[in-house]
N, CA, C and O atoms as CSV, one atom per row, in Angstrom:
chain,resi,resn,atom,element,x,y,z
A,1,UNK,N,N,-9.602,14.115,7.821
A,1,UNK,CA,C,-8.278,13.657,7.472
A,1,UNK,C,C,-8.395,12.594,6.381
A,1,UNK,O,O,-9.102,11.597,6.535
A,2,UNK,N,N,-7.638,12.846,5.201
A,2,UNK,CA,C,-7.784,12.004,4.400
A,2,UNK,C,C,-6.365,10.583,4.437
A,2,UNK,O,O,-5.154,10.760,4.309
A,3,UNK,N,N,-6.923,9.598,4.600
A,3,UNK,CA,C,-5.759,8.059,4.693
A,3,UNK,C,C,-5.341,7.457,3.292
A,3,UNK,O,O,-6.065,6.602,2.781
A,4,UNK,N,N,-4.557,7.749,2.860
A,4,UNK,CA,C,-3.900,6.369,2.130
A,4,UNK,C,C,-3.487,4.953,2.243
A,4,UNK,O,O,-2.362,4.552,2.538
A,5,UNK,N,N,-4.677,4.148,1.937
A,5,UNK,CA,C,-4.192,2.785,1.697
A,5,UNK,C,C,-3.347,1.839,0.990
A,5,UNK,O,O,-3.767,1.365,-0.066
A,6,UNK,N,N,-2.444,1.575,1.347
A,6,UNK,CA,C,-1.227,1.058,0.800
A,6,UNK,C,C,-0.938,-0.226,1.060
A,6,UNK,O,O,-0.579,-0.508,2.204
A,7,UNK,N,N,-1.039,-1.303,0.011
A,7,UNK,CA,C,-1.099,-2.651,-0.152
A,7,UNK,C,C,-0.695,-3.390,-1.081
A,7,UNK,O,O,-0.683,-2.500,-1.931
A,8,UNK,N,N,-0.322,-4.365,-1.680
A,8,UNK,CA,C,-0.483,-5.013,-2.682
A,8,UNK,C,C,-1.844,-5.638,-2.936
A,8,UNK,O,O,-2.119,-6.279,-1.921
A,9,UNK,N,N,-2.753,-5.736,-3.769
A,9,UNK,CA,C,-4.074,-5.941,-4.163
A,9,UNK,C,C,-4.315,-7.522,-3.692
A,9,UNK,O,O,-5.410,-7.879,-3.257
A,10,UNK,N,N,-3.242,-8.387,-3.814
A,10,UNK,CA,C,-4.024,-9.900,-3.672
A,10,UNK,C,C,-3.763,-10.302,-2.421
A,10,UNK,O,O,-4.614,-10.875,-1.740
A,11,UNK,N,N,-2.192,-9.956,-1.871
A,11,UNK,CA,C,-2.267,-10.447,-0.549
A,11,UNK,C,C,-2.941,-10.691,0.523
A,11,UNK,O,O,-3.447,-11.725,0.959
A,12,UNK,N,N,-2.888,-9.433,0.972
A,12,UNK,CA,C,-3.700,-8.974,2.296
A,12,UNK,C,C,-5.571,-8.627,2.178
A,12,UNK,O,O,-6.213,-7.786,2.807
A,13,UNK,N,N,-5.974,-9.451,1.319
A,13,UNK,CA,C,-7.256,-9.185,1.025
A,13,UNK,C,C,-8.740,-8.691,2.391
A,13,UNK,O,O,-9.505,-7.727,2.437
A,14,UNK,N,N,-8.570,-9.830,3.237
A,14,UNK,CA,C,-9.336,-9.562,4.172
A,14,UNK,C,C,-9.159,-8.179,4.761
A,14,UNK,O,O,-10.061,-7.344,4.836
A,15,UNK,N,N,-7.913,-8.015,5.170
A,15,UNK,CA,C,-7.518,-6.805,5.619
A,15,UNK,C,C,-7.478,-5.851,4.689
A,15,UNK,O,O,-7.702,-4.781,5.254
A,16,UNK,N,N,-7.307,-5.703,3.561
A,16,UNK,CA,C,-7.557,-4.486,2.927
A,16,UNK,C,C,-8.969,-4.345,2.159
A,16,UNK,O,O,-9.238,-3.668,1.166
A,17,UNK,N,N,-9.832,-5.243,2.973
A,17,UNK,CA,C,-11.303,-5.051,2.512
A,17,UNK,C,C,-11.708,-4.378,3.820
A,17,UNK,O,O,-12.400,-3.369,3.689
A,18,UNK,N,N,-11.316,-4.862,5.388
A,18,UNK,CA,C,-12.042,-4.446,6.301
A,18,UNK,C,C,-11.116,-2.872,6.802
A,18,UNK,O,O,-11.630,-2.033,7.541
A,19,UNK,N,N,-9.695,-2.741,6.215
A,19,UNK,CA,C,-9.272,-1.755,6.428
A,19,UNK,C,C,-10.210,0.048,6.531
A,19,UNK,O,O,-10.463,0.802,7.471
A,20,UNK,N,N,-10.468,0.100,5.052
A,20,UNK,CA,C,-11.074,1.464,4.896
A,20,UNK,C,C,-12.619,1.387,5.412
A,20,UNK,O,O,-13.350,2.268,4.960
A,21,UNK,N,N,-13.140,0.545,6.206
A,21,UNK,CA,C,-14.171,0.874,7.275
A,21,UNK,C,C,-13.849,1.372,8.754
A,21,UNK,O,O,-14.473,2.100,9.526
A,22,UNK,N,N,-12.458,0.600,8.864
A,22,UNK,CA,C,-11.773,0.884,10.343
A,22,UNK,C,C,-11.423,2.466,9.639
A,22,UNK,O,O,-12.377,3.195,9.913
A,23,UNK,N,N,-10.617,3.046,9.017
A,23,UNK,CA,C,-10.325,3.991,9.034
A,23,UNK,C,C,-11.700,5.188,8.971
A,23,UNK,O,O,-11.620,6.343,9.387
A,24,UNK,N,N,-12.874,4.582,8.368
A,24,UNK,CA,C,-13.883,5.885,8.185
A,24,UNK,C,C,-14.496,6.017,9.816
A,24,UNK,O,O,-14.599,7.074,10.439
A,25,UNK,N,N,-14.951,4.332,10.425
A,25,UNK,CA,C,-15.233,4.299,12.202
A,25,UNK,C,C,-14.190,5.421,12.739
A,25,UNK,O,O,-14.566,5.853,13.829
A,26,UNK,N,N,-13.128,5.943,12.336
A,26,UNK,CA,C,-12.770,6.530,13.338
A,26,UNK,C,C,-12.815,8.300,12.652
A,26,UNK,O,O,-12.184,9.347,12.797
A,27,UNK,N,N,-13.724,7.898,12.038
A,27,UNK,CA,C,-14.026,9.950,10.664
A,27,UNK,C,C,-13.233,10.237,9.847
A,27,UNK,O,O,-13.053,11.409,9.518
A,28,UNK,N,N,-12.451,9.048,9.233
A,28,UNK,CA,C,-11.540,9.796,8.225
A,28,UNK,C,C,-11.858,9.255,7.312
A,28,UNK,O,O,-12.775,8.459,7.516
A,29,UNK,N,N,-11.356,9.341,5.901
A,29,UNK,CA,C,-11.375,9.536,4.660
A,29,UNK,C,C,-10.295,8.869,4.400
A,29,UNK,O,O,-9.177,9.365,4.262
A,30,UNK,N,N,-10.787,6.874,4.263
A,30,UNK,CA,C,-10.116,6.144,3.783
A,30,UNK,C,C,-9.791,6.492,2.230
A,30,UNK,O,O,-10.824,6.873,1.679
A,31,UNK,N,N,-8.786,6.478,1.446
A,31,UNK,CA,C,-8.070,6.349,-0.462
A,31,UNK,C,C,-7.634,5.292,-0.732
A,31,UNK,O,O,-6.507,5.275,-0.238
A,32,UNK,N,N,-7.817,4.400,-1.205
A,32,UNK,CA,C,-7.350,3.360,-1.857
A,32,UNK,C,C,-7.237,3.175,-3.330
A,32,UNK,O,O,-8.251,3.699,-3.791
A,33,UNK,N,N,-6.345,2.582,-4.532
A,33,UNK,CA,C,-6.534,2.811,-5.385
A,33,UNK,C,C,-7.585,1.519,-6.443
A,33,UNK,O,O,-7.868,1.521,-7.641
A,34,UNK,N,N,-7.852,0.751,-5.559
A,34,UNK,CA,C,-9.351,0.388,-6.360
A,34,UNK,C,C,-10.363,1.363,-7.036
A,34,UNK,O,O,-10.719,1.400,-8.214
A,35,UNK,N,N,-10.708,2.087,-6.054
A,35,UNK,CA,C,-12.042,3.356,-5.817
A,35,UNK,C,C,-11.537,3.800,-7.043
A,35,UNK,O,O,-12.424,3.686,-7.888
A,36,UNK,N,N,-10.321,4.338,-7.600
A,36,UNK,CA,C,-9.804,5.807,-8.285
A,36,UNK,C,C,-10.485,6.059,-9.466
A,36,UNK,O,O,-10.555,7.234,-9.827
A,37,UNK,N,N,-11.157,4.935,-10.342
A,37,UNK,CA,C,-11.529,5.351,-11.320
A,37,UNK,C,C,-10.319,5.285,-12.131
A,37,UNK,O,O,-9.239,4.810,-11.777
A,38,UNK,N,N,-10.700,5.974,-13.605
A,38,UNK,CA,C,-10.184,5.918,-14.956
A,38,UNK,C,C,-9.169,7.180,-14.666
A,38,UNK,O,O,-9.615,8.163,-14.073
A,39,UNK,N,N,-7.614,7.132,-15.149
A,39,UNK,CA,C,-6.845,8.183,-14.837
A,39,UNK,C,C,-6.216,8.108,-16.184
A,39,UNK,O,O,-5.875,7.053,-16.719
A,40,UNK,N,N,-6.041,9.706,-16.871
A,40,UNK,CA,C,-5.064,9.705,-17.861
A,40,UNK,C,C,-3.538,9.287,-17.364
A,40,UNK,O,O,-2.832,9.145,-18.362
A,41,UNK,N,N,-2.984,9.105,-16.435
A,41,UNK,CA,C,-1.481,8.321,-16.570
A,41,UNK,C,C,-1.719,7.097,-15.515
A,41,UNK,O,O,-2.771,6.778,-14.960
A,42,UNK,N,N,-0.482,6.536,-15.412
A,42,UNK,CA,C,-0.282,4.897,-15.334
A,42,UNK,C,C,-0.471,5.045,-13.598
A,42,UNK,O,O,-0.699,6.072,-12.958
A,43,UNK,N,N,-0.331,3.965,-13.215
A,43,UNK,CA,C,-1.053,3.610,-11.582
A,43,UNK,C,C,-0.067,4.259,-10.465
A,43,UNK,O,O,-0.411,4.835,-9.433
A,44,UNK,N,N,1.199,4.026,-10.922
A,44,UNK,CA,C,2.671,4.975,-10.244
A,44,UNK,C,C,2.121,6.776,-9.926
A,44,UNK,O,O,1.969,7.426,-8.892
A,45,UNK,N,N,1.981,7.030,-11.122
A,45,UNK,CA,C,1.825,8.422,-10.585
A,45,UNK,C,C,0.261,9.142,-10.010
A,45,UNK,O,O,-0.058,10.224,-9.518
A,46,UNK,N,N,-0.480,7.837,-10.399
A,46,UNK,CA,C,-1.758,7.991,-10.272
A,46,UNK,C,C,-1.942,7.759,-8.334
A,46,UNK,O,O,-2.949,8.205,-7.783
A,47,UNK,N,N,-0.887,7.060,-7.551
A,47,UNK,CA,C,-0.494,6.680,-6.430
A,47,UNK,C,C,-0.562,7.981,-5.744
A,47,UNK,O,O,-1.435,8.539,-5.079
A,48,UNK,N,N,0.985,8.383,-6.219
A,48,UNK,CA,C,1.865,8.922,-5.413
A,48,UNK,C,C,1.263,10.293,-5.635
A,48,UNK,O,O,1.308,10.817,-4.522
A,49,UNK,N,N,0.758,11.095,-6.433
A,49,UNK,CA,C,-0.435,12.243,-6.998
A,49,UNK,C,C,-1.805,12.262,-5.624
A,49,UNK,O,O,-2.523,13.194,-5.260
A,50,UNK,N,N,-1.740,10.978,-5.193
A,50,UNK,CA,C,-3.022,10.915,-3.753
A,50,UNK,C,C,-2.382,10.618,-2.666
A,50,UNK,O,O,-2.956,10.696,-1.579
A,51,UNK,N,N,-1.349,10.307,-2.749
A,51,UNK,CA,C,-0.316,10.439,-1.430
A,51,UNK,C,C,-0.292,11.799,-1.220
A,51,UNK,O,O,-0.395,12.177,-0.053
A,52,UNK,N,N,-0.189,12.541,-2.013
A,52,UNK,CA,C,0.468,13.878,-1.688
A,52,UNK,C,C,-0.678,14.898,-1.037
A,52,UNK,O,O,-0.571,15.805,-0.212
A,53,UNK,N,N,-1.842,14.350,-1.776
A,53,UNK,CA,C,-3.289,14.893,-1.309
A,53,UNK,C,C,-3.788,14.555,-0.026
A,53,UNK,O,O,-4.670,15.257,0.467
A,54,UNK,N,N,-3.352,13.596,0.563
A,54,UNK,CA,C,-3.339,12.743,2.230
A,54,UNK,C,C,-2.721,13.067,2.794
A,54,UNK,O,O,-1.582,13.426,2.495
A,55,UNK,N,N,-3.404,13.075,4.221
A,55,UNK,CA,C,-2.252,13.367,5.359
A,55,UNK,C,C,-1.579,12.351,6.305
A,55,UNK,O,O,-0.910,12.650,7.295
A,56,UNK,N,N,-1.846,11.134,5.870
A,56,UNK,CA,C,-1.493,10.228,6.493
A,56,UNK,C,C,-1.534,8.974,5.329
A,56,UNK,O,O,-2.259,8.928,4.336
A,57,UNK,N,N,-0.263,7.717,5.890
A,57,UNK,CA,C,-0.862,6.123,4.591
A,57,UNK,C,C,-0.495,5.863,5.677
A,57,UNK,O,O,0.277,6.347,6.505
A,58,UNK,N,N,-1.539,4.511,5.540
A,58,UNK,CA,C,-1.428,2.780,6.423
A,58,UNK,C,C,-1.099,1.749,5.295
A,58,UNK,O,O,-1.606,1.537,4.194
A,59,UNK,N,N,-0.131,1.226,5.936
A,59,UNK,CA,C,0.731,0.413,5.266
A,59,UNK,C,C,0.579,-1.273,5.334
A,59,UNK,O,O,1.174,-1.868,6.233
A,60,UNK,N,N,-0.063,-1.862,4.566
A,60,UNK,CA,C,-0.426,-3.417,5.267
A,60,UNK,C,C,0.438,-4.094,3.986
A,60,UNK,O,O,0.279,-3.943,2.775
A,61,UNK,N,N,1.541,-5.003,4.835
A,61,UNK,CA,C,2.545,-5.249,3.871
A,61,UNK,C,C,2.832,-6.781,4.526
A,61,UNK,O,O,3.241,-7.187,5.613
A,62,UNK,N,N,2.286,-7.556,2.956
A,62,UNK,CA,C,2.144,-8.966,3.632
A,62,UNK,C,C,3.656,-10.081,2.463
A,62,UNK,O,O,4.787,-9.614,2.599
A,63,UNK,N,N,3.608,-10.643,2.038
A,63,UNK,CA,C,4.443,-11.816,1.708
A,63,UNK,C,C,5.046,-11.304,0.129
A,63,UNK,O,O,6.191,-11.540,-0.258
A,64,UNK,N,N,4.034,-10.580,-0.638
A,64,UNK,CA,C,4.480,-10.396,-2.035
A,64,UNK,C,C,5.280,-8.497,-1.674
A,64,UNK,O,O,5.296,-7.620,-0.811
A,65,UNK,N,N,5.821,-8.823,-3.072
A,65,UNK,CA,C,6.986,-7.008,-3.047
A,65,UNK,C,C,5.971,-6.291,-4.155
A,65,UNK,O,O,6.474,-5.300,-4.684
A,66,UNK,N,N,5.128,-6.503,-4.429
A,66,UNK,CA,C,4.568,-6.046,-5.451
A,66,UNK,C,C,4.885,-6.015,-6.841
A,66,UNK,O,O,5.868,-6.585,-7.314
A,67,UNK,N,N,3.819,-5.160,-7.689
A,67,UNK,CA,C,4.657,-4.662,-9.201
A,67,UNK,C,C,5.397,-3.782,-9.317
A,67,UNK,O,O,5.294,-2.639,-8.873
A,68,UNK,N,N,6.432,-4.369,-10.093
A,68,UNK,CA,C,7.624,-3.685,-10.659
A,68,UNK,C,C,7.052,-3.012,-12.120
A,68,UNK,O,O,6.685,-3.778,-13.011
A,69,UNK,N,N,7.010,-1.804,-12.276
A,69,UNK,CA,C,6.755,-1.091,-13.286
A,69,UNK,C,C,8.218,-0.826,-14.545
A,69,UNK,O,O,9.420,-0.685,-14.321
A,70,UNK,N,N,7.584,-0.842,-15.622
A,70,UNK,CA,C,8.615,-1.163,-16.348
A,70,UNK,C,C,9.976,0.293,-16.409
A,70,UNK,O,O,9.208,1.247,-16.531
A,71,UNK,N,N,10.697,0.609,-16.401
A,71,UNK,CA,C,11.421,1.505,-15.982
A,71,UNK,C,C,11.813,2.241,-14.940
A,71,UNK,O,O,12.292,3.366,-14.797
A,72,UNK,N,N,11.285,0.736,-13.758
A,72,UNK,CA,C,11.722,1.424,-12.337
A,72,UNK,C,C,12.774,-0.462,-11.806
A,72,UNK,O,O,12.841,-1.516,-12.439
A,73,UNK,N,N,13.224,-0.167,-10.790
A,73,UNK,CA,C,13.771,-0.933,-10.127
A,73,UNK,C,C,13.265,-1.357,-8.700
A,73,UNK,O,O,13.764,-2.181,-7.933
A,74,UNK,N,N,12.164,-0.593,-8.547
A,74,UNK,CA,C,11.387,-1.310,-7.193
A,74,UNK,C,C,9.587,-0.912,-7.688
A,74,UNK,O,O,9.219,-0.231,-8.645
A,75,UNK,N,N,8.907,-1.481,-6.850
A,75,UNK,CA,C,7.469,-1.966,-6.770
A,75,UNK,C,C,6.594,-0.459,-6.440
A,75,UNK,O,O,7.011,0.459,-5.734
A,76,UNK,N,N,5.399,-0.510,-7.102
A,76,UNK,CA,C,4.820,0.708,-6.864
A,76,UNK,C,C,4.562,0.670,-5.698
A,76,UNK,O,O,4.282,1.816,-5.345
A,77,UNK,N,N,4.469,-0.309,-4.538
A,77,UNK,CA,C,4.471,-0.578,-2.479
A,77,UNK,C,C,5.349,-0.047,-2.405
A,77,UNK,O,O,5.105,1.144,-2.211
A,78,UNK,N,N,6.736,-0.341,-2.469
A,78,UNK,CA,C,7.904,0.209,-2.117
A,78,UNK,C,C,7.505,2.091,-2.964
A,78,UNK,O,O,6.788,2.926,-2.411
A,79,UNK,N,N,7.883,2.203,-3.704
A,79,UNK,CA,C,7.574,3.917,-4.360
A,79,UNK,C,C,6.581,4.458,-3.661
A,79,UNK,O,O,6.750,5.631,-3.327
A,80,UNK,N,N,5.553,3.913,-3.332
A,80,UNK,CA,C,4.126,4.691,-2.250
A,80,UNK,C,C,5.064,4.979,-0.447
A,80,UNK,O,O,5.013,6.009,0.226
A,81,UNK,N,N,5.835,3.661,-0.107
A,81,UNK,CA,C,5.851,4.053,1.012
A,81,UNK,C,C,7.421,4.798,1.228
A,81,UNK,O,O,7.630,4.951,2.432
A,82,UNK,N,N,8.642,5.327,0.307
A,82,UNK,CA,C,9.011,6.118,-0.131
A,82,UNK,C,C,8.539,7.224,-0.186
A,82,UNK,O,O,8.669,7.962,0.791
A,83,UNK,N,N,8.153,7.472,-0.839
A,83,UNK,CA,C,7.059,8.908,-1.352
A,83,UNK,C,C,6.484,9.247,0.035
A,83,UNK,O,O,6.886,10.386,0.272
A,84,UNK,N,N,5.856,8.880,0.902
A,84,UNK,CA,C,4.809,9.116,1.664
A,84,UNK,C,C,5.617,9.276,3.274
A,84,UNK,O,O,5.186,9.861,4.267
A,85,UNK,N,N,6.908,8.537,3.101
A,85,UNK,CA,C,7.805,8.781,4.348
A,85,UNK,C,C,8.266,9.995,4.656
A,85,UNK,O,O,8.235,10.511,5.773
A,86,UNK,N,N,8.762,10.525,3.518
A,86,UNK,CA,C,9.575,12.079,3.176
A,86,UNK,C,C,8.689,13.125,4.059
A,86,UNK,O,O,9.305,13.869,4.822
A,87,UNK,N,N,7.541,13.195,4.001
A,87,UNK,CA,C,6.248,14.255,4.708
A,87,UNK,C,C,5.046,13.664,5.345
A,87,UNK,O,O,4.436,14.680,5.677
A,88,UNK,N,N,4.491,12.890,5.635
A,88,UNK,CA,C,3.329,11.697,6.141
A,88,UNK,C,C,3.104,11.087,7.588
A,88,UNK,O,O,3.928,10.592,8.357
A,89,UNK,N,N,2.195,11.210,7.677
A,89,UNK,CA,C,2.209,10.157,9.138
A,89,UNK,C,C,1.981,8.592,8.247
A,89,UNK,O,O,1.001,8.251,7.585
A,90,UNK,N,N,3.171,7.884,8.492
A,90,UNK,CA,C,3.114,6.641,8.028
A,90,UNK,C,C,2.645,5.287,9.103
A,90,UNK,O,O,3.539,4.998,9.898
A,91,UNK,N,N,1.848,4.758,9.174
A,91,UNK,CA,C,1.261,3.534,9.876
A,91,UNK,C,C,1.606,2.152,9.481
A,91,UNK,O,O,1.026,1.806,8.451
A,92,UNK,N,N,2.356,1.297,9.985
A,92,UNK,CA,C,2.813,-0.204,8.841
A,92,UNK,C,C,2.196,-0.765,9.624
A,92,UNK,O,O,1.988,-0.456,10.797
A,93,UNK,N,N,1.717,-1.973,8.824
A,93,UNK,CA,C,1.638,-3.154,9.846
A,93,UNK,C,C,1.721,-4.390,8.882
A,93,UNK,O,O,0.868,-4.547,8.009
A,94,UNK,N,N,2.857,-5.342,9.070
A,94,UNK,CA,C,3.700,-6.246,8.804
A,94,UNK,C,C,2.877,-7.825,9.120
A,94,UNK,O,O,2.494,-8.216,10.223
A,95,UNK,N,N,2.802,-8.279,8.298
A,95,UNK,CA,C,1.828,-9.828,8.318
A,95,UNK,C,C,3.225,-10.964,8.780
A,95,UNK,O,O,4.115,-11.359,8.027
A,96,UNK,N,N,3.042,-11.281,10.205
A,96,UNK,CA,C,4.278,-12.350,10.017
A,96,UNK,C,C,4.575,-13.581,9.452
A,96,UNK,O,O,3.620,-14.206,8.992
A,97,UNK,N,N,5.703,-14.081,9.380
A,97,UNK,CA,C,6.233,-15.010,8.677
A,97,UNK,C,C,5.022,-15.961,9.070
A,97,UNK,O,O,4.358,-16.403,8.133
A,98,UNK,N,N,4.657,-16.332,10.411
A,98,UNK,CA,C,4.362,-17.396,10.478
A,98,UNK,C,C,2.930,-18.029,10.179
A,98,UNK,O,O,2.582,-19.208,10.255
A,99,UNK,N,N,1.668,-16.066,9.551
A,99,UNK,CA,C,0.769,-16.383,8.976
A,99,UNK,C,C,0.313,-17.058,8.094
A,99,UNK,O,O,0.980,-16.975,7.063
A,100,UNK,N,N,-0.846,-17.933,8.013
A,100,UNK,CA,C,-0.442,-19.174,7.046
A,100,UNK,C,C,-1.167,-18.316,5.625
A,100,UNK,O,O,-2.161,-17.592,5.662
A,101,UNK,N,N,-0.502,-18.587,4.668
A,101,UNK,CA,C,-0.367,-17.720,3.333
A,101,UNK,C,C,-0.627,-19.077,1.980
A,101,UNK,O,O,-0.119,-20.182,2.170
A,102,UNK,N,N,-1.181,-18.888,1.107
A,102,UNK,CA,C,-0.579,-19.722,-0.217
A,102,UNK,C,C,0.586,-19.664,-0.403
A,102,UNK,O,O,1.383,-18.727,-0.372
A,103,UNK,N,N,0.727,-21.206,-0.698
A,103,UNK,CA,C,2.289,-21.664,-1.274
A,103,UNK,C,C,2.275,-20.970,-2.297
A,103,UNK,O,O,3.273,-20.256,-2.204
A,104,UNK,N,N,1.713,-20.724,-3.293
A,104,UNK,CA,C,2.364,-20.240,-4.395
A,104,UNK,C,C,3.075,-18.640,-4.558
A,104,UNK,O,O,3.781,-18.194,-5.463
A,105,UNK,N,N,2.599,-18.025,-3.350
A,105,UNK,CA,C,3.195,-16.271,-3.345
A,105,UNK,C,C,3.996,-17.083,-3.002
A,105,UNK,O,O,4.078,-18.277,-2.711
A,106,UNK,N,N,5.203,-15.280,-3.183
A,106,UNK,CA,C,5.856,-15.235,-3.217
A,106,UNK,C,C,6.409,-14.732,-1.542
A,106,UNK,O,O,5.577,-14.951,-0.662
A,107,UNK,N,N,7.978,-13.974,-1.016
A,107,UNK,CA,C,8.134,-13.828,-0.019
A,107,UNK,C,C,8.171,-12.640,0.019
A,107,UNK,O,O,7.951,-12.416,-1.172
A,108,UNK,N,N,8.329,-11.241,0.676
A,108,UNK,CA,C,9.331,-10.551,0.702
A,108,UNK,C,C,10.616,-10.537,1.315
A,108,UNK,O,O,10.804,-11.017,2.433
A,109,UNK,N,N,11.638,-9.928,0.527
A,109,UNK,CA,C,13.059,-9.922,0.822
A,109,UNK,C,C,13.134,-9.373,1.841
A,109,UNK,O,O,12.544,-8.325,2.101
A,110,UNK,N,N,13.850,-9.965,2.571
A,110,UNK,CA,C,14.265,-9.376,3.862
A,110,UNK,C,C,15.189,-7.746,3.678
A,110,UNK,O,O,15.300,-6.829,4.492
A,111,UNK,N,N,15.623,-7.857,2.578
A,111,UNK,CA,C,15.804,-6.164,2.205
A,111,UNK,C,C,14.847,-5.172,1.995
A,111,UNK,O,O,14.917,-3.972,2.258
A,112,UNK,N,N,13.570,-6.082,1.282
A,112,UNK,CA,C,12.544,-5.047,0.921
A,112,UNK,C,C,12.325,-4.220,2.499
A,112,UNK,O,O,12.406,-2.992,2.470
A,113,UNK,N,N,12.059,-4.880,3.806
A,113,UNK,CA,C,11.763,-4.606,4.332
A,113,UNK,C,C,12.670,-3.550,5.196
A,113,UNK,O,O,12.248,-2.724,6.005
A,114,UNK,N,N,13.742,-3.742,4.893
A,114,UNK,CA,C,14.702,-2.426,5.303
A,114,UNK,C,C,14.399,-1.107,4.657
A,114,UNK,O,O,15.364,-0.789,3.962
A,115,UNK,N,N,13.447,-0.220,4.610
A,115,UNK,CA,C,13.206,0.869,3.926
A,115,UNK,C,C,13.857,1.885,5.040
A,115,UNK,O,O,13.868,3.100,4.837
């Protein structure tokens, strides 16, 4: 079974370093888009192109909304876990408010989180 890892890159660091070992301990075929290598198009479709190839994303969604790509209105996090809801076994797991985080991130909107 192949997993999609779905994160914002700076937040959740610990956890999305020890993530794709938990997912291979249990025989699957962690994706993340560090690994991907050099792609002829931009990181959006380069995403959602390995979503579609997976049968499952885990979702670790901590304080920031991610990047906003220029001709969209929400974050390539938000567009991955979109995309991946429609057909997917989707897995979240939500960092709470009260984890202690750098002052300088940012929050997420309490809308973001209404998907």
């Amino acid at each position: 079974m192949r997993v999609f890892l779905s994160s914002t890159y700076e937040d959740p660091v610990d956890y999305r370093m020890k993530a794709p070992s938990a997912i291979e301990r249990l025989g699957q075929q962690g994706i993340r888009m560090e690994v991907f290598g050099a792609r002829p198009f931009q990181a959006t479709a380069a995403c959602l192109s390995e979503i579609d190839e997976c049968d499952a994303m885990v979702g670790i969604y901590a304080h920031r909304y991610g990047f906003i790509p220029a001709g969209s209105n929400i974050s390539i996090l938000e567009q991955e876990f979109d995309h991946a809801i429609r057909n997917k076994t989707v897995l979240c797991f939500i960092i709470g408010d009260n984890y202690p985080w750098l002052p300088t991130t940012s929050k997420v909107s309490p809308a973001a989180l209404e998907w």
